[in-house]
DRENLUM-26039 format. One record per residue (C-alpha): residue number from 1; residue in one letter; x, y, z. Coordinates in steps of 0.2 Angstrom, whole numbers, plus 5000, padded with zeros to 4 digits. Each point is the difference from the previous one (the first is absolute). Layout:
REM DRENLUM-26039
(r NUM; "A"; (X; Y; Z))
...
//
This chain:
REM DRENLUM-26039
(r 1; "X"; (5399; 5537; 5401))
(r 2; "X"; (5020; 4992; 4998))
(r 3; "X"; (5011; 5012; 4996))
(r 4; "X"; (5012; 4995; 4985))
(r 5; "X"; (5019; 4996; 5009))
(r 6; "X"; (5014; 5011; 4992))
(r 7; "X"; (5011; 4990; 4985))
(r 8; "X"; (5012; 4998; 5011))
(r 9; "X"; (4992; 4992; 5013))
(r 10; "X"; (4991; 4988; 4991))
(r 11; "X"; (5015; 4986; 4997))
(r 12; "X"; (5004; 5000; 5018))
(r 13; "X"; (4979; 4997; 5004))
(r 14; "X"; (4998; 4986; 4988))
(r 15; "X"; (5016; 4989; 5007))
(r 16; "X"; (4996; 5004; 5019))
(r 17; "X"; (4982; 4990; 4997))
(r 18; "X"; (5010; 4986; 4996))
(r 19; "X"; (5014; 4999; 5012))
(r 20; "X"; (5003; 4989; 5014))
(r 21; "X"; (5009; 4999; 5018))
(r 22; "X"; (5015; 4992; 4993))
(r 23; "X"; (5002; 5020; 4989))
(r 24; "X"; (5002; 5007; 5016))
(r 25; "X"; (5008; 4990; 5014))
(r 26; "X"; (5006; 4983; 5001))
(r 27; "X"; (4991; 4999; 5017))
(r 28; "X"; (4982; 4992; 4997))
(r 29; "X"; (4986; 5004; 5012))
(r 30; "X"; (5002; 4986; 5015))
(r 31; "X"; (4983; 4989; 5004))
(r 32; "X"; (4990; 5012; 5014))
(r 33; "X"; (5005; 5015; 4992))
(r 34; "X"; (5008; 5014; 5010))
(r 35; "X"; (4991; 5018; 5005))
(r 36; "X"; (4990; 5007; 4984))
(r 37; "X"; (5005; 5017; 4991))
(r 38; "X"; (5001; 5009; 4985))
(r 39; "X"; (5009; 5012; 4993))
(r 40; "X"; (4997; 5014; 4985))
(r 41; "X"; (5014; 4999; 4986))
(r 42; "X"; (4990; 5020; 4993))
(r 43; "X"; (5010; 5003; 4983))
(r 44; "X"; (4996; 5016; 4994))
(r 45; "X"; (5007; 5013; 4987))
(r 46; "X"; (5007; 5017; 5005))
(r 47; "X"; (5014; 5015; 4995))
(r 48; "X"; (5014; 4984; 4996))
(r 49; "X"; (4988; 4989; 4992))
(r 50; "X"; (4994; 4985; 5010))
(r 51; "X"; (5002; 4998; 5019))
(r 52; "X"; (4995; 4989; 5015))
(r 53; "X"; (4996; 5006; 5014))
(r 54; "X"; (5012; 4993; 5017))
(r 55; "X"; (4999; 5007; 5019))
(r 56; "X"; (5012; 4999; 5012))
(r 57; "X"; (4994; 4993; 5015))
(r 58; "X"; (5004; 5009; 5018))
(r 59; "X"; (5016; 4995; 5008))
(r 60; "X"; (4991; 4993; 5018))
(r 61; "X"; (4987; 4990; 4991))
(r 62; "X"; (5002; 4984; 5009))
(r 63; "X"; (5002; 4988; 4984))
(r 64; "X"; (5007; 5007; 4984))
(r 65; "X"; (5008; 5017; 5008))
(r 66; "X"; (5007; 5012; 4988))
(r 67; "X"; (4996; 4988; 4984))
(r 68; "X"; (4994; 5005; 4984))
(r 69; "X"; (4982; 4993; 4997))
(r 70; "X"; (4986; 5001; 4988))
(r 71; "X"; (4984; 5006; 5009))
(r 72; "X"; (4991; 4985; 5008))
(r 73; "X"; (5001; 4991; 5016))
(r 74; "X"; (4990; 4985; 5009))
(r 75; "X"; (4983; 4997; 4994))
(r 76; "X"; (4983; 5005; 5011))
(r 77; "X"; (4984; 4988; 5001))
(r 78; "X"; (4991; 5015; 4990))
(r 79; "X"; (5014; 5003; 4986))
(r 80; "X"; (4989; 4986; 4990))
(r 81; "X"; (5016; 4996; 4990))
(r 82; "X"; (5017; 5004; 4995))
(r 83; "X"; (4994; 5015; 4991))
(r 84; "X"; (4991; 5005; 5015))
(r 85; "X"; (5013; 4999; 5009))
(r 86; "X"; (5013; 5009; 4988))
(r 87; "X"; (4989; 5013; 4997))
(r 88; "X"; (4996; 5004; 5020))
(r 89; "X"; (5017; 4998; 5005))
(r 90; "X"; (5006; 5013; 4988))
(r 91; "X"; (4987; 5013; 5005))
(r 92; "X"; (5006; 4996; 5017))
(r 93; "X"; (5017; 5004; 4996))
(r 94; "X"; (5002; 5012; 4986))
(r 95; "X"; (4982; 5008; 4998))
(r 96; "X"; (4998; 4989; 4985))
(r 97; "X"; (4984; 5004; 4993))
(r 98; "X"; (4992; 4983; 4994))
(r 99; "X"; (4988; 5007; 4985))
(r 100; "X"; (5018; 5007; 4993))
(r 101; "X"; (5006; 4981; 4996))
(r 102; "X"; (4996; 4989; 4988))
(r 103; "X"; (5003; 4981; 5006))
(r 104; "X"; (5011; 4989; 4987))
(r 105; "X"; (5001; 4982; 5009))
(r 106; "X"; (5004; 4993; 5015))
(r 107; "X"; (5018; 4991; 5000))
(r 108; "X"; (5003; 4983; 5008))
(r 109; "X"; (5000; 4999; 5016))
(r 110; "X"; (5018; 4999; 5008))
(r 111; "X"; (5008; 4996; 5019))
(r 112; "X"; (5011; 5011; 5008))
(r 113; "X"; (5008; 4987; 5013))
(r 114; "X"; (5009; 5013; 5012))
(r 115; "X"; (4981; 5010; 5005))
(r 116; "X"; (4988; 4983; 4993))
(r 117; "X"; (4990; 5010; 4990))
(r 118; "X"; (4992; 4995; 4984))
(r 119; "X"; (5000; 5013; 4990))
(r 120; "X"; (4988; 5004; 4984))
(r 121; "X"; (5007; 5013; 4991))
(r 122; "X"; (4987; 5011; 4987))
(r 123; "X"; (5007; 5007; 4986))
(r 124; "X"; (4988; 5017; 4995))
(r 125; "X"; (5003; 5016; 4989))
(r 126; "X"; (4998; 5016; 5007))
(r 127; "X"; (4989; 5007; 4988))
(r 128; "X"; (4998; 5016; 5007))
(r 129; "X"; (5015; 5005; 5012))
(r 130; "X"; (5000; 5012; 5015))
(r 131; "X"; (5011; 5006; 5013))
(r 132; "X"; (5003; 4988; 5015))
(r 133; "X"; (5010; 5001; 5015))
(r 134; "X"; (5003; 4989; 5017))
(r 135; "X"; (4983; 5001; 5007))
(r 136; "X"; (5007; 4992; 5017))
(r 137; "X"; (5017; 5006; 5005))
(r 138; "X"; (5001; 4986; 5010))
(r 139; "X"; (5000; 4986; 4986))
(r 140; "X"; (5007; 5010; 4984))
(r 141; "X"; (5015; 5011; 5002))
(r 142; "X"; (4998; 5005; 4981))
(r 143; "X"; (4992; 4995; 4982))
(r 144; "X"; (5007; 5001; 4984))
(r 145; "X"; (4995; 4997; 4982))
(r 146; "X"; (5015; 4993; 4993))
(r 147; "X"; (5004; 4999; 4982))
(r 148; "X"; (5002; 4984; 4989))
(r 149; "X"; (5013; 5009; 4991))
(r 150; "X"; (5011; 5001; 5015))
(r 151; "X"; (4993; 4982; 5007))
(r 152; "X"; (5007; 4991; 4985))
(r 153; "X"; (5015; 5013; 4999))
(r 154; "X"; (5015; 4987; 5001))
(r 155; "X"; (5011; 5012; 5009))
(r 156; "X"; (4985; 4999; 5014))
(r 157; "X"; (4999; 4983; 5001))
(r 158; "X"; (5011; 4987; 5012))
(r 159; "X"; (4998; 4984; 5012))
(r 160; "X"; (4996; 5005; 5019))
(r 161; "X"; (5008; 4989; 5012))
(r 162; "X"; (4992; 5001; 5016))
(r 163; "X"; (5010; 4999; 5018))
(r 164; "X"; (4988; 4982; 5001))
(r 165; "X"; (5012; 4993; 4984))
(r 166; "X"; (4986; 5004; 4988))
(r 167; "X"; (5001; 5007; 4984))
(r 168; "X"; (4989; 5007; 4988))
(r 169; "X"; (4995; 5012; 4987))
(r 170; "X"; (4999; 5020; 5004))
(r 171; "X"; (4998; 5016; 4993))
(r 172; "X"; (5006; 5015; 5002))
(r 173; "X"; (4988; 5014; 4994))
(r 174; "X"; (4990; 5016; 5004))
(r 175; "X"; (5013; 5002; 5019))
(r 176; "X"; (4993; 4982; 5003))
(r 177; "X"; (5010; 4984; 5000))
(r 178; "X"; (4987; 4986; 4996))
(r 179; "X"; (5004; 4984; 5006))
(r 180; "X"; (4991; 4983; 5008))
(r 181; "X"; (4983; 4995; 4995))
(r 182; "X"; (4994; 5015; 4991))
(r 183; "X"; (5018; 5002; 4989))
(r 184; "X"; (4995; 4978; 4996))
(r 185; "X"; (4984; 5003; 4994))
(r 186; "X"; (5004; 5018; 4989))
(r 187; "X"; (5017; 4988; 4993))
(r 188; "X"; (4985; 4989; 4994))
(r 189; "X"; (4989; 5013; 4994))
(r 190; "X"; (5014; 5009; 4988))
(r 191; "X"; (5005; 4983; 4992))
(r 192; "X"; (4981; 4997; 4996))
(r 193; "X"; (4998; 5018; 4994))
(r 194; "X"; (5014; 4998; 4988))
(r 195; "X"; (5008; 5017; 5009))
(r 196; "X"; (5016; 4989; 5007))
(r 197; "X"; (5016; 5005; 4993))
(r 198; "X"; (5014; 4989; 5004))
(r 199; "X"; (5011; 5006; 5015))
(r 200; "X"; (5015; 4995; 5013))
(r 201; "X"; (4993; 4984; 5011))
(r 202; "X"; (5016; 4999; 5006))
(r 203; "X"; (5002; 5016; 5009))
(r 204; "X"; (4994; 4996; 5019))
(r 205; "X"; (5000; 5013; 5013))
(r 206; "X"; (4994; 5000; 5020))
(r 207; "X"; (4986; 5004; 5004))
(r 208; "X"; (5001; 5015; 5010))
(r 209; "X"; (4997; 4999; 5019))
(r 210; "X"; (4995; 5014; 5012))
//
């Protein structure tokens, strides 16, 4: 049985099926591929209306410390997909209960050059939410559902530049400062969902260190 998508939801699902790389990145996949993973980008709707829900990964993980993150990570031979591997990965991580999500679409895939990975996002609606926490102290400091309200809030919204020389988009939203490859691809998904409301992309601040 589907379950019908909230209205809400439903722009933001039928422009996602037709999007490409180039909506994302301006980095294409390079020939041979990298390491394969997948991540869940889990909308659901709770006391401030509709939410996503973002970890913060564990300050000694070896790649990515201290970074917000959607639940995912590298794919298993048994995942038998993307979705697989979303969904594992977010049970692993958050006690995600798979039968609680409704899978959307899979998004293109996209490189992230400074781990190799090619990641497949999946886009789902959490049709029955539940509590979750960090399953693993270890890999998730903490777990948040953060708003869209605040994400597209202008006053919560700036350019990142990293110690590297890189800049980018980032949030600041639910106690979390969203930035890098997950604060790219919600950027993507706000405009798609018509939720974006114009804001400052002049206004860049360090990204904090330590």
């Amino acid at each position: 049985m589907s379950l019908v998508l909230p209205g809400w939801f439903e722009p933001l699902a039928g422009r996602v099926r037709a999007s490409s790389v180039a909506d994302f990145t301006r980095f294409s996949v390079p020939e041979g591929g990298g390491r394969a993973a997948s991540v869940l980008v889990l909308l659901g709707e709770g006391p401030s209306g509709p939410d996503v829900l973002v970890l913060e990964r564990a300050a000694n993980m070896r790649t990515h410390a201290g970074q917000p993150a959607f639940p995912g990570g590298a794919a298993d031979p048994g995942d038998g997909g993307p979705v697989g591997t979303a969904l594992r990965e977010a049970a692993e991580e958050v006690g995600l209960d798979p039968a609680s999500v409704t899978v959307v679409a899979e998004l293109p895939q996209l490189w992230i050059p400074v781990s190799d990975f090619v990641v497949t996002p999946v886009l789902a609606w959490w049709h029955a939410p539940h509590p979750v926490t960090a399953v693993d102290a270890a890999e998730v400091a903490s777990v948040a559902r953060l708003p869209i309200s605040e994400l597209v809030d202008p006053a919560n919204r700036f350019r990142c530049r990293h110690p590297s020389g890189w800049t980018g988009p980032a949030f600041q939203a639910g106690g979390m400062l969203v930035w890098g490859f997950t604060a790219g691809v919600l950027t993507t998904l706000l405009e798609m969902g018509g939720w974006a409301r114009p804001w400052d992309t002049s206004r860049i601040e360090p990204l904090p260190v330590g």
